[in-house]
C-alpha positions in Angstrom: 15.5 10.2 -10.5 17.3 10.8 -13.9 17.0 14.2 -15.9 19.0 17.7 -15.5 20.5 18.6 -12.8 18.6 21.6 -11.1 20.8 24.9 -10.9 21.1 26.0 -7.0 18.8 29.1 -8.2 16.2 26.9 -9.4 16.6 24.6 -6.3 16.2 27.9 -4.1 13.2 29.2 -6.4 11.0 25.5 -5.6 11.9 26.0 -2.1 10.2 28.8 -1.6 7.4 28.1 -4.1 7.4 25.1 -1.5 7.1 27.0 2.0 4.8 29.4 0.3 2.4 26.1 -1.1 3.0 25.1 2.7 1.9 28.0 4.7 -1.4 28.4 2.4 -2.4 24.6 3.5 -1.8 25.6 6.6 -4.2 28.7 6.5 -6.8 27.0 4.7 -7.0 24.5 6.9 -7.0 26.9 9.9 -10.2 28.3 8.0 -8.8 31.3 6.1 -10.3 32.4 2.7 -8.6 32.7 -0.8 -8.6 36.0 -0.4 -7.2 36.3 2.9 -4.1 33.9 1.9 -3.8 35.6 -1.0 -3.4 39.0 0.5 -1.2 37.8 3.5 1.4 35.6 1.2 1.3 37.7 -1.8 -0.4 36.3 -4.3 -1.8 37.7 -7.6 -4.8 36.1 -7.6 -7.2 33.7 -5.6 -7.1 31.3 -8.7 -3.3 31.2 -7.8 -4.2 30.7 -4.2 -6.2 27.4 -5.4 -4.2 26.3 -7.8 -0.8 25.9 -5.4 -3.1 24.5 -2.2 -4.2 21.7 -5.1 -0.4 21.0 -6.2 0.7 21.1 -2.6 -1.8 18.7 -1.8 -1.3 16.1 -5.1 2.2 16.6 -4.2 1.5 14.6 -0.5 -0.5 12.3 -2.0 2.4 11.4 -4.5 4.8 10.8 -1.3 2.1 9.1 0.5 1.7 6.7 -2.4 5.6 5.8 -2.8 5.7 5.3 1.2 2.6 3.1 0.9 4.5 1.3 -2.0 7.5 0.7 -0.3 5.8 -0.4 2.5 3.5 -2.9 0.6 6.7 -4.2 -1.1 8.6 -4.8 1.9 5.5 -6.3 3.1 5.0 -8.8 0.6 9.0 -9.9 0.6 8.7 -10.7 4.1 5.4 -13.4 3.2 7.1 -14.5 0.6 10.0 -15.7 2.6 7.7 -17.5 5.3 5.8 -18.9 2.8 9.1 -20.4 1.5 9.9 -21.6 4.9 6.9 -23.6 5.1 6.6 -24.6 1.2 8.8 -28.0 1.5 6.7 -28.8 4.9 3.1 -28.0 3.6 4.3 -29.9 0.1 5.4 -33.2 2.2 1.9 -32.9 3.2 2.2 -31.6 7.1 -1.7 -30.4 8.2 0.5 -27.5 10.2 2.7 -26.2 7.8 -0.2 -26.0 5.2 -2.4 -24.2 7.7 0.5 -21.8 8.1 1.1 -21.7 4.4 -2.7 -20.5 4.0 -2.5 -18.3 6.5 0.6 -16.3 4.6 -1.3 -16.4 1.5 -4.7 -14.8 2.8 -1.9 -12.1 4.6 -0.5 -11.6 0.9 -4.1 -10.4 0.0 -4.7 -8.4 2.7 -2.2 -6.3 1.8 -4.4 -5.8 -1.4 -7.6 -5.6 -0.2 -9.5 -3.1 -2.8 -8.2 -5.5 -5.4 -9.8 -8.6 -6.4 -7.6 -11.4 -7.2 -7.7 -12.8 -10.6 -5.4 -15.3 -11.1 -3.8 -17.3 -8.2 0.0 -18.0 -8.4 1.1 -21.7 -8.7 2.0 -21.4 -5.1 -1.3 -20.5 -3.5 -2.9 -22.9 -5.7 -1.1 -25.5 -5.0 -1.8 -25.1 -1.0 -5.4 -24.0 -1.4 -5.6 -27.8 -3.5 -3.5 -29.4 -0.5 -5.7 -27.8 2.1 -9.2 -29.0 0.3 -7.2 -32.5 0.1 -6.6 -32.4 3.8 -10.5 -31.4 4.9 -11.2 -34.3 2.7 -9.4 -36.8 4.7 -10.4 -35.5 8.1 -13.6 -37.3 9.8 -16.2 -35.3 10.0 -16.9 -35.0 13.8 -20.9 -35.6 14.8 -21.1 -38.3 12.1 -22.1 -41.8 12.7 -19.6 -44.3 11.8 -21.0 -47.1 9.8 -20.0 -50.8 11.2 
């Protein structure tokens, strides 16, 4: 993270601010009112009360969304080296390795799965058109053969 450096007074300031956000989550969610927190932590006002429980909680959700992030990402790098692993395999034509190729490619969406997918990559394409070329060239089992 780039900007000015924080001075050990400001540092020591948002610490506090921090504990103090903290400990009103933590009696709101034990059940106390505004008031009450802002009577036992010192705040001017119950708007103030609201206003830090709201930061406090934005604040989680920002962390919880870089973790989920970094965790996607990680995610993702990890299918995309499998799929590379199969990629020659399913491209030669190999039932299995195009099977396994699908398989890392409906994965790679599961990650996303509030997201519709617009646009397929070349990759997936290209195995999603060798898999429909492979059910093509498999009997149909149950059929009669004509002689």
């Amino acid at each position: 993270m780039s900007g000015p450096k924080r001075s050990s007074r400001s540092r020591a300031a948002g610490a506090v601010v921090a504990e103090r956000r903290a400990k009103a989550v933590r009696m709101k969610v034990s059940g106390a009112r505004l008031e009450d927190i802002a009577a036992a932590l010192g705040y001017n006002s119950v708007n103030h009360v609201s206003v830090d429980i709201k930061r406090a909680l934005a604040a989680n959700l920002r962390e919880q969304s870089a973790a989920t992030e970094e965790y996607i990402a990680i995610e993702m790098l990890r299918l995309d080296e499998l799929l590379f692993a199969v990629w020659e395999e399913a491209m030669a034509g190999s039932p299995r390795h195009v099977e396994l190729g699908v398989r890392i490619v409906e994965a790679r969406r599961r990650l996303f799965p509030t997201q519709q997918v617009v646009a397929l990559t070349t990759v997936e394409s290209e195995i999603l058109r060798l898999e429909s070329e492979l059910a093509a060239r498999r009997p149909v089992t149950g059929e009669i053969e004509a002689e």
